[in-house]
N, C-alpha and C positions, 0 to 999 in steps of 0.2 A: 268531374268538371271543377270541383272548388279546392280537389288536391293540385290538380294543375295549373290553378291558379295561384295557389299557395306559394305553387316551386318556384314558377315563373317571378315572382313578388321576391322571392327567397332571394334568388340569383342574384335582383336587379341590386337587395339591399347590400349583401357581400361584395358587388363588385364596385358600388358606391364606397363601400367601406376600404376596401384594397386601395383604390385610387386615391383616399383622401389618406392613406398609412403612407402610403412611399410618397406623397405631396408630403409629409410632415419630415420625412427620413433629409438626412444631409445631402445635400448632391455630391455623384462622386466627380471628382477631377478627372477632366475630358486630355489628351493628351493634347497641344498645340498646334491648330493645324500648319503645313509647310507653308509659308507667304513666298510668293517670287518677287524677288527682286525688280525696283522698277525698272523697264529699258531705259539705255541711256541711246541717244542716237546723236550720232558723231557727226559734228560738220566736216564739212568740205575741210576746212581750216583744219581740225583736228585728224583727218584722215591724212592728211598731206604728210609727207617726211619734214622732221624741221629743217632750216632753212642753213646750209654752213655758213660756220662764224668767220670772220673776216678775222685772221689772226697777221697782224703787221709787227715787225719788229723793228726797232732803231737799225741795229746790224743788216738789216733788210734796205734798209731807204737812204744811210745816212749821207749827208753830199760831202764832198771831197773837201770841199769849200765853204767854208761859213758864212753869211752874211752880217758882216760889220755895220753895215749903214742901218739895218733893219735891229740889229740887235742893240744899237744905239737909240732908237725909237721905241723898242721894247724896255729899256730900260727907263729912260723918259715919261713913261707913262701916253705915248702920243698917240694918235692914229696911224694905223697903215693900210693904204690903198693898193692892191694887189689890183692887176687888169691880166685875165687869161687870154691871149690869141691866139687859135689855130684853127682845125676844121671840125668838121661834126661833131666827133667824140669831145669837144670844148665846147659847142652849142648846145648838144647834150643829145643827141639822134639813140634814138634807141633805150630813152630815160622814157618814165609812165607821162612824167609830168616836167618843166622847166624846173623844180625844186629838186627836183632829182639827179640833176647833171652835176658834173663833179666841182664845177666854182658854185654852185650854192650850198654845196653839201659842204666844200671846203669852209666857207664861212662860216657855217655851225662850227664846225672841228677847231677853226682857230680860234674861234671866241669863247672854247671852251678852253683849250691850252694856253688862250692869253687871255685870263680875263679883264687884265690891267689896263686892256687897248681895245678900239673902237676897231673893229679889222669891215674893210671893205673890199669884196670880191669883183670888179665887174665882168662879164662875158663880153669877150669878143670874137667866139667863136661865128665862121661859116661855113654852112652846109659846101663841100665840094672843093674848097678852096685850096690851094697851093701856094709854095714859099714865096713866087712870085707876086702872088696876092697879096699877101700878107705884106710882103716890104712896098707894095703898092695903097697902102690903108694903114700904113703903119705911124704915121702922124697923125694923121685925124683919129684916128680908135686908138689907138694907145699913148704916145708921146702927148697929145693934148690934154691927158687925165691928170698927167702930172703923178702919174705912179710911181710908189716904193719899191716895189717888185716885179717884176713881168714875169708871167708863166706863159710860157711859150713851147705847144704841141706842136708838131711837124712832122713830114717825111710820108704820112702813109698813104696818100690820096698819090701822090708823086712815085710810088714803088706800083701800086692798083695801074696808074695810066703809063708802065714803065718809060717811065723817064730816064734821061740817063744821071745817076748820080754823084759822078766829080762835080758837073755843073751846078751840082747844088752850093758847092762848097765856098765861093765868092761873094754869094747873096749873099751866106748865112753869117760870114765874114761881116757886111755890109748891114746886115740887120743888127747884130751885136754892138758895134762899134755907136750905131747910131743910139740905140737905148742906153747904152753906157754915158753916151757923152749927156742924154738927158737927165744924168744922173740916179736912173733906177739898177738896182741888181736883177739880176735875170736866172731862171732857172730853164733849162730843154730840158722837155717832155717826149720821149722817140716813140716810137708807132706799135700799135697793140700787139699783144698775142693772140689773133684769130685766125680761123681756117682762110677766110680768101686774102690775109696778107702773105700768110704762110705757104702759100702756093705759087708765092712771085718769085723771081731764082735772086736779086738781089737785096731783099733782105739784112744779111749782112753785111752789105756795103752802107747800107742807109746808116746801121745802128754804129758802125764804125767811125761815121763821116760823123756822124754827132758825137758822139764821145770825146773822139779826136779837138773836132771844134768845140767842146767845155772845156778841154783840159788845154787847149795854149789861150783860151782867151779868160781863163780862171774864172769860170760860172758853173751854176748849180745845171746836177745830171738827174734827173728822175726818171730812175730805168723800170719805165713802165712794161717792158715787152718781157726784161727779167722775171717782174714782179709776177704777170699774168703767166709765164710760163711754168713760174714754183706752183702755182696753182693747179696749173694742168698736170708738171710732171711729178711732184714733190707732194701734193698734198689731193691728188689725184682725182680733183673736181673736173667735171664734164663738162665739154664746152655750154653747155644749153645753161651751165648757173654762173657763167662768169659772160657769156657773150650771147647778143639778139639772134634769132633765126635768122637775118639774112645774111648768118657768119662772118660778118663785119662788127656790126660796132656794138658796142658795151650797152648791160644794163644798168637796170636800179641798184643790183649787188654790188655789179662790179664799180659803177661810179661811186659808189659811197665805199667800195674799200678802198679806191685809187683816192678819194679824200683822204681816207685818212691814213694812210701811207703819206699821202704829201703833206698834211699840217702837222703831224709827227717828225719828218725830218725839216720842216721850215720853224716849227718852234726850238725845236736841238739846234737846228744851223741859229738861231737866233736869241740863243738863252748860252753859247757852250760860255765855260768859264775861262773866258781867254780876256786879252783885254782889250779884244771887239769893242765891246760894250762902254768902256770908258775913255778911249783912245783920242788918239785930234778928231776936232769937230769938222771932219772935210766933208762937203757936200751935206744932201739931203738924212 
């Protein structure tokens, strides 16, 4: 009984002993355990493809034409009143927000490329509307603003509800004539690159009747339907990132590239070094 008590006691003190030897010994180096990495979790935004860049070139937009009167007022240091008339695509149909359509965006763009001038855009787009409209509101919404410029959209609502289009060609005659004698310069804007213009058979008669009418009545061409088609065929974006679902009218992309396509050739038509700029003081 008291040797087994002895052993027992013996044990306890050894392995008291043992456990205070290796408490005293160095500790060995544990190897690092693996940490994982924290997840990252992607937004919506960051899942998305980025967004293509709107690449405009001068050789892309530039007009035939320079504007004298305007490049006279850019030199001056003055203000210029710009008033855009046409239909949706100038209201801005198919924009998130009215900030979006292509005369407010235009005003950002030119009061960045002119910062020397006070640039005033106003909308006088309506939803629906035809050339007949227009030269029927064409006094009160534009001529009364006493504008420098007139940007004037047309033709695509007119090809949609096929109309016939020689008949265009006298109004548009009659609308030029009369803004000119108000003393603004005027730029045509011809009708989009979308699927349901693109499905009408005339077409090419619209884009010709415009063309034709800026080149004998010596005004600016903004060949938006060119523009929008390098898009689709040259730089081989989809319709869905340059045009609305209802395959008619333009978005947020495309109105802010169609801005700055145009305040890029309206600052060139308005800056070339000709002597535009310093020439007789005629008119506005």
């Amino acid at each position: 009984m008291h040797f087994q008590l002895f052993l027992r006691c013996s044990t306890l003190v050894g392995a008291a002993a043992a456990a205070a030897l290796i408490a005293a010994l160095p500790a060995r180096a544990q190897p690092p355990r693996p940490v994982a990495a924290p997840a990252v979790l992607a937004s919506p935004e960051a899942a998305a493809p980025p967004a293509a860049a709107c690449a405009v070139t001068i050789e892309q937009v530039r007009f035939d034409h320079p504007l004298p009167r305007s490049a006279r007022r850019v030199a001056a240091g003055k203000p210029i009143k710009i008033v855009a008339i046409g239909s949706s695509s100038t209201f801005g149909a198919g924009a998130s927000t009215s900030a979006a359509s292509y005369p407010s965006r235009l005003a950002e763009e030119l009061t960045r490329r002119l910062p020397g001038n006070e640039i005033t855009v106003l909308n006088r787009g309506v939803n629906g509307d035809e050339l007949g409209g227009m030269l029927a509101r064409l006094d009160s919404a534009v001529i009364a603003e006493k504008p420098n410029l007139v940007l004037w959209q047309l033709g695509t609502n007119s090809l949609l509800r096929d109309r016939s289009v020689p008949a265009h060609a006298a109004l548009l005659r009659e609308g030029l004539a009369r803004v000119k004698a108000a003393g603004a310069e005027v730029i045509l804007i011809d009708p989009q690159y979308a699927p349901r213009v693109l499905a009408k058979p005339h077409v090419d008669d619209m884009l010709t009747l415009i063309a034709m009418a800026a080149k004998s009545e010596s005004v600016g061409h903004f060949h938006r339907f060119e523009l929008m088609r390098r898009w689709y065929e040259a730089e081989h974006l989809p319709f869905a990132t340059f045009v609305s679902a209802d395959g008619l009218h333009m978005n947020d992309w495309s109105y802010a590239c169609l801005a700055k396509g145009l305040a890029l050739a309206i600052a060139e038509a308005a800056t070339r070094p000709t002597a535009t700029a310093t020439g007789p003081q005629v008119g506005r």
